[in-house]
N, C-alpha and C positions, 0 to 999 in steps of 0.2 A: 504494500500500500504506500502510498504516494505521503507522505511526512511535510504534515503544516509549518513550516520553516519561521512564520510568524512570531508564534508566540517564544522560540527559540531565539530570538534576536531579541527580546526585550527581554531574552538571561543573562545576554550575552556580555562580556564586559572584557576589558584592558588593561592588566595589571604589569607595571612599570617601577622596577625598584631600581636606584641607585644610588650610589653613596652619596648621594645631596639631596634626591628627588624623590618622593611616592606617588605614581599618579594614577588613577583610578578613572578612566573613562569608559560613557555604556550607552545605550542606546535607548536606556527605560530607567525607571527607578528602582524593576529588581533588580537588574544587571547591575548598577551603583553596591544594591544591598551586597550581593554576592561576593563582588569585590573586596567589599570589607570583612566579609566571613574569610574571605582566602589569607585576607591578610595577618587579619587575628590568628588564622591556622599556621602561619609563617612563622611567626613573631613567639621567639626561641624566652624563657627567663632568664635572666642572669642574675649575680651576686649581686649587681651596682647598677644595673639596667638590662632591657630588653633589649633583643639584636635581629635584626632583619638580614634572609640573604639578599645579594642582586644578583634579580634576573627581569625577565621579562616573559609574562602570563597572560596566553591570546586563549581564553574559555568561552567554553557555550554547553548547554546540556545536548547528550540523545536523545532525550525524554522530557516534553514538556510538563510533564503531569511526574512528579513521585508522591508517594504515597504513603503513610504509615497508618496502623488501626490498634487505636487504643479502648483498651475493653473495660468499662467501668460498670460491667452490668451489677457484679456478687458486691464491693465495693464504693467507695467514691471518695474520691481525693478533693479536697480544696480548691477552690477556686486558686490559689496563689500557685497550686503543686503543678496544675495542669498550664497555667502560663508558663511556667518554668520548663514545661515539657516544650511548648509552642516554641519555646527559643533556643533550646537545645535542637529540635528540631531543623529551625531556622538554620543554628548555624551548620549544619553538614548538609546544606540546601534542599532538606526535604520542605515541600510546600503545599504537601494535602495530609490534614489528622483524620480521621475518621474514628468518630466516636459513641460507641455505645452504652450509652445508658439505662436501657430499661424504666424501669418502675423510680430511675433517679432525676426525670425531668418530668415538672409540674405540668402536663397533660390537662388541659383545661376541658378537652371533648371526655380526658376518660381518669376522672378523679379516684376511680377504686382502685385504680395501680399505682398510684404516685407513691412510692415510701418514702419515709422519715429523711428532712435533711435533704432531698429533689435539689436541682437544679430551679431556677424561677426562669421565665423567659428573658427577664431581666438581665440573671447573671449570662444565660447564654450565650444573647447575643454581646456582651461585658468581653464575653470569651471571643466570639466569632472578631468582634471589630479589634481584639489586640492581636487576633493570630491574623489578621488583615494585616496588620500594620509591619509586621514582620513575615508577609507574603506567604503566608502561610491559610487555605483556605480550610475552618472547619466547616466537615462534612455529617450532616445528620447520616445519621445509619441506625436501623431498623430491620430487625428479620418479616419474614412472613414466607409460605405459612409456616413454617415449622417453628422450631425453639420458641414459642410461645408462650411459657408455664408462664410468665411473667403477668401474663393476660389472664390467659384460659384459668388457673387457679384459682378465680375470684368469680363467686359466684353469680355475679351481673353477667359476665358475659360466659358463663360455661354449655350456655344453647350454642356457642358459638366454634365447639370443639366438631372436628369430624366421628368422634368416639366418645360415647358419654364419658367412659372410664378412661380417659387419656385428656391431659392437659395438655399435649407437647406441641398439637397441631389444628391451625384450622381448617375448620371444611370450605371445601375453596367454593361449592355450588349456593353456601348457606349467601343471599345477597347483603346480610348482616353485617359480614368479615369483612367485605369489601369499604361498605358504610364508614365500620370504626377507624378501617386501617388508612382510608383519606382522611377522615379528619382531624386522626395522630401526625399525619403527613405534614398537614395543614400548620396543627400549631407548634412541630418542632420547623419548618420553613417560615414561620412568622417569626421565630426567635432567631433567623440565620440569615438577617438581609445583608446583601452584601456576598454568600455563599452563591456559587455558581452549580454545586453536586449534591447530591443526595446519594446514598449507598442502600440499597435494598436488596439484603442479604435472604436468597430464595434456598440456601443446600439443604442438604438432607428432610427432604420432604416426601419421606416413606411413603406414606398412606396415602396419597393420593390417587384417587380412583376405585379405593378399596372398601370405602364405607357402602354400606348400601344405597346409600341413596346419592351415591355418585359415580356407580357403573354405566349407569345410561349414557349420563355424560360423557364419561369418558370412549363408552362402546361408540356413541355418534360422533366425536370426532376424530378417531382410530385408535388411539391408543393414551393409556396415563398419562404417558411424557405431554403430550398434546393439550390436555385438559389442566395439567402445570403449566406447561406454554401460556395458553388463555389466560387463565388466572393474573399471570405475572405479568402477558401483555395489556390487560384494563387497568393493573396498577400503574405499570412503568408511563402508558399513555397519558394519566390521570398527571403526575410528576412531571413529564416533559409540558403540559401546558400552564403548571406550575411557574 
């Protein structure tokens, strides 16, 4: 596939050391940033001062997009812990976090899962606009259907399971799941302005096709995988007009 050269030029940056000179030229304000991440990466300690080599650093990424995923589902770290991440991040030029929370962001559509100590949309987006600021975009991420217990455990929504007796999954034909899972979409993208991605983690989604009253479905349109397909394609459509 043919490679967006684009947004690779506003990585791209000019690093020039010499015994008199540091000079940092770019083409964008990441390319600036990066710059200064290489530099600090240079920059040796010493006893009496810090020591720079000279050379001269002509960079740009292969990939416009890197990525990390930090999992806060069982946990949750402080607002101060995960900026701290955001810049550690920053500096070995990773520029997407992806993070999951669970039952750790105040869900205004779906208040029976919020636990103790949540995220507010507040601080979210507190989060999204510093990992901006240091080129770093956070990414909401959200499973479906499967790893659900976060949800389905709670007996508001346990009509919403493909298996009375399993929490782990929902039934992708119930029109319910679809309902909750836009409008959890909804308010972790209201707390993300300024985010460009969303992550919507589909794996291990066993059961699908295997409840009874999702055979048909899946017999009419050939096969499981297919009836996954659909499911994931009304979500993901729903999010790109996002």
């Amino acid at each position: 596939a043919e490679i967006d050269k684009e947004p690779l030029k506003k990585q791209a940056y000019h690093l020039e050391l010499t015994p008199t000179v540091i000079s940092i030229t770019a083409n964008a304000s990441a390319g600036l940033f990066y710059g200064v991440q290489t530099l600090l990466q240079l920059s040796k300690a010493g006893a009496a001062r810090a020591t720079l080599p000279v050379g001269d650093v002509l960079d740009w990424p292969d990939l416009s997009l890197r990525f990390i995923y930090w999992d806060d589902a069982h946990h949750l770290e402080r607002l101060g812990a995960l900026k701290q991440a955001v810049r550690q991040a920053a500096y070995f030029k990773i520029n997407g976090l992806a993070l999951k929370l669970e039952g750790h962001f105040d869900y205004a559509s779906a208040k029976a899962i919020v636990e103790p100590y949540a995220y507010s949309p507040e601080q979210y987006q507190e989060l999204t606009d510093y990992a901006l600021r240091h080129h770093v975009q956070l990414i909401p991420y959200l499973d479906a259907p499967a790893h659900v217990s976060f949800i389905l455990k709670h007996p508001e929504y346990a009509h919403l399971r493909a298996f009375a007796n399993s929490n782990y999954e929902f039934s992708v034909v119930n029109p319910g799941t679809q309902v909750l899972l836009n409008r959890m979409t909804d308010d972790l993208i209201a707390a993300n302005k300024g985010g460009k991605y969303f992550l919507l983690s589909t794996d291990e989604a066993y059961y699908v096709g295997k409840p009874d009253n999702e055979k048909d479905s899946a017999r009419a349109l050939g096969s499981n995988g297919r009836l996954l397909a659909s499911f994931v394609t009304a979500l993901s459509n729903k999010l790109h007009e996002k």
